[in-house]
Each structure stands twice: as structure tokens, then as C-alpha cells.
N, C-alpha and C positions, 0 to 999 in steps of 0.2 A: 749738503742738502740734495746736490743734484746725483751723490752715492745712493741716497737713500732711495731713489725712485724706483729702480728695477726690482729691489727688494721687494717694494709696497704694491706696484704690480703683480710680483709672482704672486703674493698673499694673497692680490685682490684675486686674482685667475687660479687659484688654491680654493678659495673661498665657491666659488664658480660653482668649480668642477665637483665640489662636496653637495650643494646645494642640488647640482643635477643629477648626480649619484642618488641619492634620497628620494626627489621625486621620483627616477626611473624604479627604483626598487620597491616605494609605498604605490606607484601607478598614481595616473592623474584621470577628471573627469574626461581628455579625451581620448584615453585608450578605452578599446571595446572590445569584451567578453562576450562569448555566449556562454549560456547554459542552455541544455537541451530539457527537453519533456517528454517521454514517451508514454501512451496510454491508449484504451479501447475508445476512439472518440466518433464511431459508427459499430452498427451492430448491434445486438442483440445485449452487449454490454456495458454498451456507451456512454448509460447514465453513469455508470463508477467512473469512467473517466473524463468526462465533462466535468463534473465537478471537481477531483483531481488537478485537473487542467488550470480551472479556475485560482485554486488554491497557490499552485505553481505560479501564475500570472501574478496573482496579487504581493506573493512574497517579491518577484522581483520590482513590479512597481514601489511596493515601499522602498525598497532598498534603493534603486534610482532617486528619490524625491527625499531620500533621507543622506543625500549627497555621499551615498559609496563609494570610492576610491577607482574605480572603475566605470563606464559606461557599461550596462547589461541589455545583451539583445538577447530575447527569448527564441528557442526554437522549438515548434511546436510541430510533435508528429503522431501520426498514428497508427496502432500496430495489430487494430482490428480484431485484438486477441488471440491472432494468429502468429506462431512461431516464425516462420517463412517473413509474415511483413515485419515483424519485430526485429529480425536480422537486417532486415534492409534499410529500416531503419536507425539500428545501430551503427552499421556500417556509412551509413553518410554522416551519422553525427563526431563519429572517432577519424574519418578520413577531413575535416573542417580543424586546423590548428588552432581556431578561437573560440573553440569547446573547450569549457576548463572544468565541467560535471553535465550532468545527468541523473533528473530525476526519472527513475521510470517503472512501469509495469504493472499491471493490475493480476495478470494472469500468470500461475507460476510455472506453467509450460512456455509462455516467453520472455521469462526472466532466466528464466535455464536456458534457454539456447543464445540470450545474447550477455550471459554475465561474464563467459570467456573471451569476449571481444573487446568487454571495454576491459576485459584485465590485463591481457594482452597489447592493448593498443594504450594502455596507463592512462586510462583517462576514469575518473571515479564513479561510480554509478551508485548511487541510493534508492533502495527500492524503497516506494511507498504504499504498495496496494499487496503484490504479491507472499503466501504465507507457506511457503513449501519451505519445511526442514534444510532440503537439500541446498539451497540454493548460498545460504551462510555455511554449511556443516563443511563447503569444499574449501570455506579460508580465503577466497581471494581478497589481496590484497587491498584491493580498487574496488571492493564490492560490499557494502552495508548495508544495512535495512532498518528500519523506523518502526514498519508495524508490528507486532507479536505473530510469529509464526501459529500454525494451527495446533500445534498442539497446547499450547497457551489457551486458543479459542476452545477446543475440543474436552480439555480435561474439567474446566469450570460446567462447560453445557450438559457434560455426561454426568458431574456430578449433580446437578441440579434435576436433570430428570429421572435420573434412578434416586433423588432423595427426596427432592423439592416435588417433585412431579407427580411420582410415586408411581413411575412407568415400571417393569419387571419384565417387560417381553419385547423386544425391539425388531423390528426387519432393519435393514439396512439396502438401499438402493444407492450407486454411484453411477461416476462413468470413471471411464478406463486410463484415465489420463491418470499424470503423478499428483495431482492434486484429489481426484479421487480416492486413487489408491492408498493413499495418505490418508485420508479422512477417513476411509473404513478402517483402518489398521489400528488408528489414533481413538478414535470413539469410539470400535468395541471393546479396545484392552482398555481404557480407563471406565465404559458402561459397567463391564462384566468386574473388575475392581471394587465398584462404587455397590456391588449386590446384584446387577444384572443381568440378562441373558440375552445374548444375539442369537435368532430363531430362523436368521435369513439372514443371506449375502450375495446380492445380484450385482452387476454391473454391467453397462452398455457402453458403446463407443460414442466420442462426443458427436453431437449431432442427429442423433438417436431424436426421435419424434416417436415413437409408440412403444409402451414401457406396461402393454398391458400383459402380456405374459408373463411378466416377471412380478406385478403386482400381483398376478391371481395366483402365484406359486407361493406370493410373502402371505397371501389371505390361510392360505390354505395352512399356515403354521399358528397361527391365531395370536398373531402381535399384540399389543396395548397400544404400538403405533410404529410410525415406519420414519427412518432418519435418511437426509439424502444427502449422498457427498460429494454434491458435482456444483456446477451454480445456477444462475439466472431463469434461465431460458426454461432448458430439461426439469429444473426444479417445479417453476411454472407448470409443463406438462405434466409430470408426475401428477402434483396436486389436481388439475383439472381429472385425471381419468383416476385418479381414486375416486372421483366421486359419480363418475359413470361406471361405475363398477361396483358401486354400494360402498367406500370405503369411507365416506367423508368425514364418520363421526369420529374415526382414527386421527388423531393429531400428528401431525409429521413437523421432522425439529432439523435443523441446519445451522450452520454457523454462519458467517457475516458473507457469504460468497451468493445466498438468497436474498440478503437484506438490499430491497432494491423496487423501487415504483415500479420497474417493468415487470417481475415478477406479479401482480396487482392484476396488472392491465392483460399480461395473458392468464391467466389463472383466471380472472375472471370472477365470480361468487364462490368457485370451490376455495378459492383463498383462504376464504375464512378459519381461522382455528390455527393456521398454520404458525409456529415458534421459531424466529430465528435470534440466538445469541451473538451478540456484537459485543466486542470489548468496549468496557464501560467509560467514559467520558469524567476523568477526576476535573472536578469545578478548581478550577485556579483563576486567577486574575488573566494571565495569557490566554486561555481561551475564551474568556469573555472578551477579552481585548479582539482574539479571530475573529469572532462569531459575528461583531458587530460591524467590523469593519468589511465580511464579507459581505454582510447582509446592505451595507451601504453603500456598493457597486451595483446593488438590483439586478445581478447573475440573472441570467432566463436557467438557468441550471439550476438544480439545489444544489447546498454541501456536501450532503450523503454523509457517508462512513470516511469516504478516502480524501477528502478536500484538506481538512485539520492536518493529515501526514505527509502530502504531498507538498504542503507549504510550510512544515516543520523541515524533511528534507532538503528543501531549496533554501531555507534558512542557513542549516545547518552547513552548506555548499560555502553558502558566502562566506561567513564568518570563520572556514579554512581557509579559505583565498585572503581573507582580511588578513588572516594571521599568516600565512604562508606565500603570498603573491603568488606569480603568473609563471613564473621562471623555472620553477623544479616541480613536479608532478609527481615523485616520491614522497617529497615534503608535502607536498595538500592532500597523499592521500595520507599519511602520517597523522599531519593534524584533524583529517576528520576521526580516524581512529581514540584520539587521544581525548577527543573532547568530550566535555561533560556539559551538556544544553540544559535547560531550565526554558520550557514553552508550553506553546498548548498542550501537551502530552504529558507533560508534568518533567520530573526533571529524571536524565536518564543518562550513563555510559553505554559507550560499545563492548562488548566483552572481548575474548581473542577472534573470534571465528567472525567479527563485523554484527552482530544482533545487537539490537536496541537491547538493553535491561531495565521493562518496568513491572511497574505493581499491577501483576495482571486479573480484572475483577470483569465482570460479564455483566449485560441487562439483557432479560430476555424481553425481547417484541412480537407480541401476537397481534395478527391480522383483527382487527375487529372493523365492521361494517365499511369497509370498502378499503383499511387505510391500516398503518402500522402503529399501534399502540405499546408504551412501555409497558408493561407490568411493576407492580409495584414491588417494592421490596428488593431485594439484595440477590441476583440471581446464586 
């Protein structure tokens, strides 16, 4: 009997070491992750990322309170929609070893200058706001994206106004950025595709406040109406001095980068009329499930457009760390690659280059009496 004891010890001290193996590898409630958050959360831009933000906070509170494998601290920053703070940004969140992702970006000039940081420093970044082609077409590894690029947004909206619309003559206003540049190259080959004609093509650099010279050169071609491929703000002014210039009765159309209360609030009463296409919101059970749980936090922010993606991404974060732990950072960007989600967004793969792939459909929303209305019907 007193043979058998060393045996039943080793077993019992075998048994141990298995047991602590497991926990170390599954992680327990007191080890702590961060995820990061990057977005416009002052600015001229701020409403997309406020609510963004919001979305981000709430995916990880559920995830906490739904007993994760992990403890989750959020880091929350802001990149002003400037390149420069979005780097610096990036840069303290990759140089912190208990970053294990990163949701970020609204603006696709700083998702371009910080997607080679986190791919470089292996740490995963899921865009949720930003739609430049570019920024998936370079393949990084560590780098995905959730919302439908603009040309996604652009081909539906240009078909709908050269069909739906029954526009024939377009100007075209941007700014100079690669998101602009994008947006005119993208909406006039799919407008002038669709039956139409671009009569103008202006551009200004961002930050640009008086755009009346270049309106009165797009008058002077005699549009049916005038598209603009920059965002918020500039948008806002465009529309205010079309209508000090006699232009208002001209409709002017943008994709989801105008879709925005602040636009409202500088624009002012020229607002009015004004069309912007957003990718259309498919009704499933999961986003009724978002909507209401966001609404039952009483946010001083709205959802917006980018709230639903920003808390689909942060979703999608965890549930690679679920399946992948904390240990190898090849394998969790691996597993976000690999996965297939079913969420608010409806259900989607990554392809090779990191794009979300879904069923991409539009609503268009025009300005009526002070405020963003759908239209009806199927943009």
C-alpha cells in the first residue's frame, strides 16, 4: 500500500498540472485584455464616431457580463480624422502588449496611414467606418474591414439616379483626398455606365470653406444636379452656397460620408432636398437584438450609420480570441480571416484581401423639413 503512494501522488500532481495547462490556455476571468477603439470623437466628424464608439463599448460590456474568458478593458481614442493623430494613436495602442485588436476608423485617409502599423506590429485592426478600396486591396494580413467599401455604396446610388432619379447631367464636386478621389472616379464610371453624363469635375483640398467658384463653373454646364465626394462638413457648405448662388432647386446626392446630423445643423434650410445613399440595414433578429439594447443604455449619442459596425467588429475580435487565445497573434489574425459571423449585418465572410462580403442594397435619405427621411421604396 505504502508502494502505491508515490504513484498516486505523481497522478494526483499529473492531474494538477493538466488542469492548469487548460486554464492557462482557455484564460480565466482574471487575466486582462485590451481592445482598442479608434474614431473621430471631436470635430467636425465626431457624430460618426461617437456613436461608433458607443457600439464598440457596448459589444464589450456584453461580452464582460456574459462571463468571457477573459477580463476586457477598453481603450478608447481619438484620431480627430486626422492622419497624423490617428498614427499616434495607433502607435500607443501596438506599443501596450495587452492590445489583442483594434477596432478603428471612420476616415479612409487614417486608416491608410495606420493599417501598416498595426500589420507590422501583428496586432489585428478591423475597420468599421472607413470605405476606401485601398486600404483591403494591399492584403494586409492583420487588416479587415466590416463595412462595404465605396464602391459598393457608389454603384447602387449611381444606378438609382441615372434610373430611379432620372438625373442625365451631373457636376461632380470633391475634395482632394483619396476618398474623394475615389468617389469621383467610382460614381462617374458607374453614372455615365448607368446612361449618364458627368458635365463637371471640380475638386478642392480638405478644409476648403468656399466652393463658390467651382459651383458657378458646374452652373455654367447646366447639370440636373450636382454629387459631392468629400464628407460632412464641406458637404454641409457645398449645399449652404448652392443656394446663395440660385442653385437649390438642383438636388445634390452623396453616399453615407454626408449622412450625418451635423450636416443638418450647418447646412442649415439649404439642406433641404439634399440625397444621401447608405447601405441598407437587412432586418434580422441580431439587429433588432442591437438596436434595442443600444437604445436601453439611453447613449446622449445616436447610432448613426457606424454604431451596428463598430460593435459587429469588436464582436467579431472576441470571438477570434475565443477561438484562438492570447498566445499567438498569427493565429487570431488567422481566425478572424477564417470566420464566418451571422450579426447585425446579416451573415458574412472575409474574402482573400480581408472585405467583409455582403448583399450590398442602398436606402436613399432625403432631407425633408429639417431632418433625414428614408424614401420609400428599394433604392
Amino acid at each position: 500500500m505504502l508502494l502505491r503512494l508515490p504513484f498516486l501522488l505523481l497522478a494526483a500532481n499529473l492531474l494538477v498540472a493538466l488542469v492548469a495547462l487548460a486554464v492557462s490556455a482557455a484564460g480565466t476571468r482574471d487575466d486582462v485584455i485590451k481592445l482598442g477603439f479608434i474614431g473621430p470623437l471631436s470635430g467636425g466628424n465626431a457624430q460618426q464616431g461617437l456613436g461608433a464608439r458607443n457600439g464598440f463599448l457596448l459589444a464589450v460590456e456584453q461580452a464582460n457580463a456574459a462571463g468571457f474568458p477573459y477580463r476586457i478593458e477598453p481603450v478608447v481614442l481619438d484620431d480627430a480624422s486626422d492622419p497624423t493623430a490617428g498614427v499616434s494613436a495607433a502607435q500607443k495602442l501596438v506599443n501596450d502588449p495587452q492590445v489583442m485588436g483594434v477596432s478603428g476608423h471612420w476616415n479612409s485617409s487614417v486608416a491608410l496611414a495606420t493599417a501598416p502599423i498595426f500589420d507590422r506590429s501583428r496586432v489585428p485592426l478591423i475597420v468599421w467606418g472607413a470605405v476606401s478600396p485601398k486600404i483591403t486591396e494591399q492584403n494586409y494580413h492583420y487588416v479587415t474591414r466590416v463595412v462595404p467599401t465605396l464602391l459598393n455604396e457608389n454603384r447602387p446610388l449611381a444606378e438609382a439616379v441615372a434610373r430611379g432619379q432620372g438625373i442625365r447631367r451631373i457636376a461632380i464636386i470633391s475634395d482632394t483626398s483619396d476618398y474623394g478621389v475615389a468617389n469621383t472616379k467610382w460614381f462617374a464610371h458607374f453614372f455615365e455606365a448607368a446612361g449618364g453624363m458627368v458635365v463637371y469635375a471640380g475638386a478642392a483640398s480638405t478644409g476648403t470653406t468656399d466652393f463658390r467658384a467651382m459651383l458657378t463653373s458646374a452652373r455654367a454646364r447646366r447639370p440636373d444636379a450636382i454629387y459631392f465626394g468629400g464628407v460632412v462638413t464641406e458637404a454641409a457648405l457645398v449645399r449652404a452656397q448652392m443656394a446663395t448662388l440660385g442653385m437649390a432647386a438642383l438636388p445634390m446626392y452623396g453616399i453615407s460620408g454626408i449622412y450625418d446630423p451635423k450636416f443638418l445643423e450647418i447646412a442649415g434650410r439649404a439642406a433641404e432636398g439634399t440625397i444621401a445613399g447608405t447601405p441598407s440595414e437587412l432586418e434580422n433578429p441580431h439587429l433588432r437584438a442591437f438596436e434595442a439594447a443600444y437604445a436601453g443604455k439611453a447613449y446622449a449619442d445616436p447610432a448613426g450609420s457606424y454604431a451596428k459596425y463598430a460593435y459587429e467588429a469588436t464582436r467579431i475580435l472576441l470571438r477570434a480570441i475565443e477561438r484562438a487565445g492570447t498566445g499567438d497573434r498569427e493565429a487570431l489574425a488567422a481566425a478572424i480571416r477564417q470566420m464566418q459571423h451571422d450579426g447585425a449585418l446579416g451573415t458574412f465572410r472575409f474574402d482573400r484581401s480581408g472585405q467583409a462580403g455582403l448583399d450590398m442594397k442602398i436606402d436613399l435619405n432625403m432631407v425633408r423639413d429639417g431632418r433625414w427621411q428614408r424614401l420609400p421604396g428599394p433604392g
